[in-house]
VEXDREN-2710 file (C-alpha; in Angstrom, 1 decimal):
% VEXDREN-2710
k/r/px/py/pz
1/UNK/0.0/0.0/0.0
2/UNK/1.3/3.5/-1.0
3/UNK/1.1/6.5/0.8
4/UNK/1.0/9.2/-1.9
5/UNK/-1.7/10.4/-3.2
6/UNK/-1.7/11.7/-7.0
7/UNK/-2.8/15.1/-7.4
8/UNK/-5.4/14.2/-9.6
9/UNK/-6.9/11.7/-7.7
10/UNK/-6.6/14.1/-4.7
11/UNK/-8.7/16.5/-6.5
12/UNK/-11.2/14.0/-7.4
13/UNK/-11.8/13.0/-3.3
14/UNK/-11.9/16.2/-2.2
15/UNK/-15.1/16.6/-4.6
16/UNK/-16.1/13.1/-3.6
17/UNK/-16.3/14.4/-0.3
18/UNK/-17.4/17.6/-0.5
19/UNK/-20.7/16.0/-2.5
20/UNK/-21.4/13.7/0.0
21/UNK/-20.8/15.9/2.9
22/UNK/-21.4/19.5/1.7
23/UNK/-19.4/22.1/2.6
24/UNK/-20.8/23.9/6.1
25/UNK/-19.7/27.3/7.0
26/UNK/-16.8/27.5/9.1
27/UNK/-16.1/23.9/8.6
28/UNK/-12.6/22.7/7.6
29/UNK/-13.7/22.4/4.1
30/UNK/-15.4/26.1/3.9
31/UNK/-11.9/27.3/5.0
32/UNK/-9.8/25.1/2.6
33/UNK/-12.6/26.6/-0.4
34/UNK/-12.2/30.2/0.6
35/UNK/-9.2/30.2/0.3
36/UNK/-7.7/28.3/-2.3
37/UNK/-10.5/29.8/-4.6
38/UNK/-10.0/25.6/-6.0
39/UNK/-6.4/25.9/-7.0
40/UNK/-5.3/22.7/-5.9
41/UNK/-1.6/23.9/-4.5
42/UNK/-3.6/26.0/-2.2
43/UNK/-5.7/23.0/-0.9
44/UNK/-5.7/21.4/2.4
45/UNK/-4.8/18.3/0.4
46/UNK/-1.6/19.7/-0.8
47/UNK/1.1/19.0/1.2
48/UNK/4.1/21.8/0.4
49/UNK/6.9/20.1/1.4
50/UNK/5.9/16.8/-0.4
51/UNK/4.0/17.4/-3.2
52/UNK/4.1/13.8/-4.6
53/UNK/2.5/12.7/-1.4
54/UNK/-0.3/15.0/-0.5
55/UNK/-1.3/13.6/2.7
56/UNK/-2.4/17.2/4.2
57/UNK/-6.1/16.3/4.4
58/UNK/-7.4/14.5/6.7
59/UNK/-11.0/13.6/4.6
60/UNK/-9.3/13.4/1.4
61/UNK/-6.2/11.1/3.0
62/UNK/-9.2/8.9/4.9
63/UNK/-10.9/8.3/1.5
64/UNK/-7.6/7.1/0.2
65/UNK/-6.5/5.0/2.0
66/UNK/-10.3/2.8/2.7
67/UNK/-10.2/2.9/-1.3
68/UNK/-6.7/1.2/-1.6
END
């Protein structure tokens, strides 16, 4: 089992999860939104100093790894 997550498939369970859970004001998720405007490299996901791994999302890194 791998650790690192690919960006694109990072992406891709971020919206998973953001459909299933919607985003709530103040939430992690409504932070991570309003900020990053969506540019992934500003995403909770997106770990700076790895950024073959991005494991910085706890949600996104949990749907990872009960997919693999």
């Amino acid at each position: 089992m791998s650790n690192n997550i690919p960006m694109e498939k990072a992406i891709e369970l971020c919206k998973e999860y953001r459909e299933k859970h919607k985003v709530r004001m103040f939430s992690q998720c409504w932070g991570c939104l309003k900020y990053s405007k969506e540019e992934p490299t500003k995403m909770c996901f997106y770990d700076e100093n790895n950024p073959i791994e991005n494991r910085g999302c706890k949600f996104v890194n949990k749907l990872f790894d009960k997919s693999e």
